[in-house]
N, C-alpha and C positions, 0 to 999 in steps of 0.2 A: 313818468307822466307828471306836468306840475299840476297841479290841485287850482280852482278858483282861489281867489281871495275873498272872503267873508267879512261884510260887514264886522267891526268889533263888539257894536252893539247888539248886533246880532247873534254872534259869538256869543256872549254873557248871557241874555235872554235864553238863551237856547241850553248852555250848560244849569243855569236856575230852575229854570222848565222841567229837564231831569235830577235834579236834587231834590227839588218837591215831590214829584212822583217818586222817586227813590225813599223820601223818609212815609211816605205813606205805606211800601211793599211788607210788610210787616206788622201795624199799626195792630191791623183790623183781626190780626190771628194772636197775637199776644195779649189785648187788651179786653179779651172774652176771655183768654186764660187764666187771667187774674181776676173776675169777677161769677166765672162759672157756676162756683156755688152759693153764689146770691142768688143765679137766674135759676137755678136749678130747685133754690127753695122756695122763691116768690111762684114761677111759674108751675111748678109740681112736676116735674120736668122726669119722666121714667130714667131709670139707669142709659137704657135701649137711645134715646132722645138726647141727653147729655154727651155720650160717648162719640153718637154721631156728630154732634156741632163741634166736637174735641178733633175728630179726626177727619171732618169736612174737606179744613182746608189743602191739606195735603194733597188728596184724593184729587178734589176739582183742578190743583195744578196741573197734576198728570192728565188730566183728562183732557182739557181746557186747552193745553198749552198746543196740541198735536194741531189744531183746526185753526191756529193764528194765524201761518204764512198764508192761508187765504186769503185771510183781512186783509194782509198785504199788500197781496197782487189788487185786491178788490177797491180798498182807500190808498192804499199808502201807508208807512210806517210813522207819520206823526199821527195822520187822523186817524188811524188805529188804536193810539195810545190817547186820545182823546177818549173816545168810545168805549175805552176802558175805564178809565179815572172816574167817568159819568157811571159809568156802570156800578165800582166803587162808593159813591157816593152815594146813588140810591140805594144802592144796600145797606150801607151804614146805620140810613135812615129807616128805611122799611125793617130792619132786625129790630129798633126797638120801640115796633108802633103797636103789637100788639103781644101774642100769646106766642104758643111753644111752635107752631106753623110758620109764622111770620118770620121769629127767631130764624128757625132753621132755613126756611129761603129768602131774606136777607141776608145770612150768612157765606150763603152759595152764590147770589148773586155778586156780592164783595170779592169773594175770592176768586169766581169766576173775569170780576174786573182784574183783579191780581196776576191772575196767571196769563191774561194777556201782555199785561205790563212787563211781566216778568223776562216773556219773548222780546219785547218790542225794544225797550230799553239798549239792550248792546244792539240793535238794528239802527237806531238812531244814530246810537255813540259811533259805528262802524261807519255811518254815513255822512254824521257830523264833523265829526272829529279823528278821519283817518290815520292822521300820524301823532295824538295822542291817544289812542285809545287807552294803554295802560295807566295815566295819569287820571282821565275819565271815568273809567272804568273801577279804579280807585277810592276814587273822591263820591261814585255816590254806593258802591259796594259798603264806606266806612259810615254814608247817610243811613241806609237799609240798616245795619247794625244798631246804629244809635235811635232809628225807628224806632226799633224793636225792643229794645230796653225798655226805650221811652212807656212804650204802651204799657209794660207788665206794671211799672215804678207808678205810673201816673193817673190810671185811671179810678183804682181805689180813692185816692185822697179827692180827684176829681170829682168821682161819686157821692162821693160826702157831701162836697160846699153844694152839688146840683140838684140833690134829693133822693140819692140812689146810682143804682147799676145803668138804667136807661141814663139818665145824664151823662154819667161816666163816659158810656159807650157813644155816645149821641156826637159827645163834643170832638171826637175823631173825626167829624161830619166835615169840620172847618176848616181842617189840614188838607184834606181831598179837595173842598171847594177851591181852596186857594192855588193849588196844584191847576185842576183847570183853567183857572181865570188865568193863570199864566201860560199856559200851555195853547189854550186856542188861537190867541194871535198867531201865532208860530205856525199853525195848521193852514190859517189863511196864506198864510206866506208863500205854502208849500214847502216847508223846512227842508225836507228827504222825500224824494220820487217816488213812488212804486217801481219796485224792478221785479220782472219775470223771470221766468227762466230755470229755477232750481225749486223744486220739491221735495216735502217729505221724504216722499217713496223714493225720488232719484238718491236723496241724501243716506240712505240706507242702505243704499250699495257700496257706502264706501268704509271699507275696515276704518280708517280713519277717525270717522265719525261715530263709529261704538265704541271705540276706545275709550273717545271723550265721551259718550253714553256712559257707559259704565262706568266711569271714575266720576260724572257727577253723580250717580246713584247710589255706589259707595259714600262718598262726604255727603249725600243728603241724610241718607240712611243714621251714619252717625251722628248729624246735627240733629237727627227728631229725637231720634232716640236718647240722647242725652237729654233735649229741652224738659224730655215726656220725666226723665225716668233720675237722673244726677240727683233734684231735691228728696226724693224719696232715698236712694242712697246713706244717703249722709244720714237723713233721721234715722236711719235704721244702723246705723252705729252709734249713736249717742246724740247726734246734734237736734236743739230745738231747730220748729219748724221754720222759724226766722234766721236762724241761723244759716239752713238748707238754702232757704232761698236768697240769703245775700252770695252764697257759695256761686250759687246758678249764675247770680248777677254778675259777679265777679269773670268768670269766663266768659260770659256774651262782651263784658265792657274791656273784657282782656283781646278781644278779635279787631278792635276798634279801630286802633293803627295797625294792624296786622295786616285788616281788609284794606288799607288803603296803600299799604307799602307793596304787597304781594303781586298784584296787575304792575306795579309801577315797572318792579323788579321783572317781571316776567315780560313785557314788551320790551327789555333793551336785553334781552340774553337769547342765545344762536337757539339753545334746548330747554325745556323748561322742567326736564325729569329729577335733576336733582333739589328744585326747590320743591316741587312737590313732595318728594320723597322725606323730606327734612322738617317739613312740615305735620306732615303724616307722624314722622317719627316722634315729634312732640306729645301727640293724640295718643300716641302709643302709649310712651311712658308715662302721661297722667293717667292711661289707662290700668297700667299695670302698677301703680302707687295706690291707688281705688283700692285695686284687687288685694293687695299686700300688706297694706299700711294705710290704712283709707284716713284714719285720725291722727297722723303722725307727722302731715304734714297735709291738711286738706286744701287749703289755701294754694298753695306748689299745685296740687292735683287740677285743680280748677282751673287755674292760670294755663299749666301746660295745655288742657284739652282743649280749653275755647284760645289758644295760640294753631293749634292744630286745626282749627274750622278754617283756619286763613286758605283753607284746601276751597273753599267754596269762591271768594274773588278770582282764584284761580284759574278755574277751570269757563268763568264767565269770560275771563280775558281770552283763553280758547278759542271759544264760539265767533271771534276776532280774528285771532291770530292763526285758527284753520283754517279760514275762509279768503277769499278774494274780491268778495262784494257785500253788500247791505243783505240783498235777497239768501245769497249762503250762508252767512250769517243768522238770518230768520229760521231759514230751513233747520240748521243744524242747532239754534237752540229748541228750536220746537220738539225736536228730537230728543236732544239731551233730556230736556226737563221732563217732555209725556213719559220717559222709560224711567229719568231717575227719579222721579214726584211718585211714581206710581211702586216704584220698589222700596222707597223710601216708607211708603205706608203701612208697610208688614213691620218694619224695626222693632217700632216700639211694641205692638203687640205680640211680636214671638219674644222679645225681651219678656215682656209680663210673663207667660204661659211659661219659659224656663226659670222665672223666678220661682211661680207658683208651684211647679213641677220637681224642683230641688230644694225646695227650698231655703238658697242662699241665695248671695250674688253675684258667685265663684262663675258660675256656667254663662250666665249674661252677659259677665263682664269680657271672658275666655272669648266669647263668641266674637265679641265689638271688636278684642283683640285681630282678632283670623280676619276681621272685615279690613283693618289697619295696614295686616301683612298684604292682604290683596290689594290695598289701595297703593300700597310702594310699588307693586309691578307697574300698573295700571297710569301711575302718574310718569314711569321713564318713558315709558309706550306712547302715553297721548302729548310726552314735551318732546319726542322726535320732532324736527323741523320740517314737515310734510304739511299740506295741503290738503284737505278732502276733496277727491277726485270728479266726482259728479259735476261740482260747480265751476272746477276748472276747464273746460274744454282744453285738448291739445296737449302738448308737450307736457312731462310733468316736471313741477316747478320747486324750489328748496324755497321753505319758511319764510330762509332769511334775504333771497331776492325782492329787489324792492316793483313795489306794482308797477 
């Protein structure tokens, strides 16, 4: 079937559109990470209070992400990601207009914009840009990355020149706003339709699509858990606390072209089981350098695991490449993310409780191990060239026939 032709103005607009919302998907959860114990002392913030704004964003993804394809069917997938952004933005705001309340539902309001976003995004890309998607999918997977750097790196020094944590956090406000101002023309336009037709529930019938469940729930699982838990690591072998955290930075800024080569690589190959696999394997063995030799070569260690997250563009290209429309594409990331956002939220806390509980790192780390092994079945399984069946009516079709 040949495709419209698209304005190229259009074109550009429309991939800008998602590169701005892509570098905000991130901002607003990293950039409370690195200021936590400011807000924690200014506002008197209980342990109970803290912990929750720590582990908010997660939670709301899963939760959040399940009730998108509604938006779907209801606006459409641009003005859904409109709705979000906004959403985003008044949270931003409203977390740092008052006390330890405000905080915490500004917080959820943000991330509740986030995890819309989070859906919508490859709904767009799947509708915008059908025969790039892995270059797309790419380019702002390597955006969302560099977000998220951005927030841990920059909001401190931020806070400083603006008079604090509020400033700090505030000025994340502008990146969002600009996101929308670009994004709503596109709305008016009608960028991407609403399409009907495929659901949650129907998407849940299809083996297919737990496969891809469960292998992003895996690589989410391991990306919290590391973000939570790598700089404490390291200090507890010897390294100062700055030290840990350039280690962290170092693996998040190591996924950087990973994130953007990985989709690219994965839309021009029949299966996608051995790149994931190989990817994984990298996670692995920084895992097991941690466990062995954690000071012997920390750097290596770092490097290989945040080369091993390239497991998370991955499986975004998925939610693509199993589907055969916009609306399957919605359905099945809404899916993904509510099951892998929500299992991902245990990680880092059963991590802590076997730290606490053996007190090494042997056990935790052993564990992340077993989650590795299981992510290499898991990646050859969801890079079979199938289709999720619910949204395909009829005959069933191979990956790599063209639509």
């Amino acid at each position: 079937m040949r495709l419209p032709r698209r304005p190229p103005a259009r074109v550009v607009a429309v991939l800008a559109g998602i590169l701005l919302i892509a570098a905000n998907l991130r901002v607003a959860v990293t950039s409370l990470g690195a200021v936590l114990d400011q807000v924690r002392g200014d506002l008197g913030m209980s342990t109970v209070a803290a912990s929750t704004a720590a582990t908010l964003p997660v939670v709301c993804f899963g939760v959040v992400a399940a009730a998108t394809p509604r938006l779907v069917r209801w606006v459409g997938a641009p003005a859904g990601l409109a709705i979000a952004v906004g959403a985003l933005l008044v949270g931003l705001l409203v977390r740092v207009s008052g006390g330890e309340a405000t905080l915490l539902a500004g917080t959820l309001l943000a991330c509740a914009g986030i995890a819309t976003a989070n859906v919508l995004v490859p709904v767009v890309v799947k509708a915008e840009f059908p025969r790039r998607v892995g270059e797309v999918t790419g380019a702002y997977s390597a955006v969302l990355s560099l977000g998220a750097a951005l927030g841990a790196v920059a909001t401190v020094p931020v806070g400083t020149v603006t008079g604090g944590w509020r400033g700090g956090l505030a000025a994340w406000s502008v990146l969002a706003a600009a996101a929308l101002i670009v994004w709503l023309p596109l709305v008016r336009r009608g960028a991407a339709p609403a399409e009907t037709g495929v659901s949650v529930r129907a998407m849940m019938r299809s083996p297919v699509a737990w496969v891809v469940t469960l292998l992003f729930a895996t690589q989410s699982l391991l990306a919290f858990t590391v973000m939570a838990w790598l700089p404490t690591v390291y200090h507890d072998v010897g390294f100062s606390f700055s030290e840990a955290g350039a280690l962290l930075s170092l693996s998040v800024l190591a996924g950087v072209p990973v994130y953007f080569v990985v989709p690219v690589l994965a839309s021009r190959m029949r299966t996608q089981g051995c790149l994931g696999a190989g990817l994984t394997a990298c996670q692995l063995l920084g895992l097991a350098g941690l466990l062995t030799r954690p000071a012997s070569a920390p750097w290596l260690w770092a490097l290989l695991i945040g080369v091993g997250g390239g497991v998370f563009p991955l499986t975004l290209a998925l939610f693509s490449l199993r589907t055969r429309s916009a609306a399957g594409t919605a359905a099945l990331s809404a899916l993904a993310q509510s099951g892998g956002y929500l299992v991902a939220a245990g990680g880092p806390f059963l991590v802590g409780v076997l730290r606490d509980v053996t007190g090494s790192w042997s056990a935790p780390i052993l564990f992340l191990i077993a989650v590795c092994v299981v992510q290499v079945g898991l990646a050859f399984a969801a890079g079979r060239g199938r289709f999720t069946t619910p949204a395909e009516p009829g005959r069933p079709v191979r990956a790599s026939e063209p639509p």
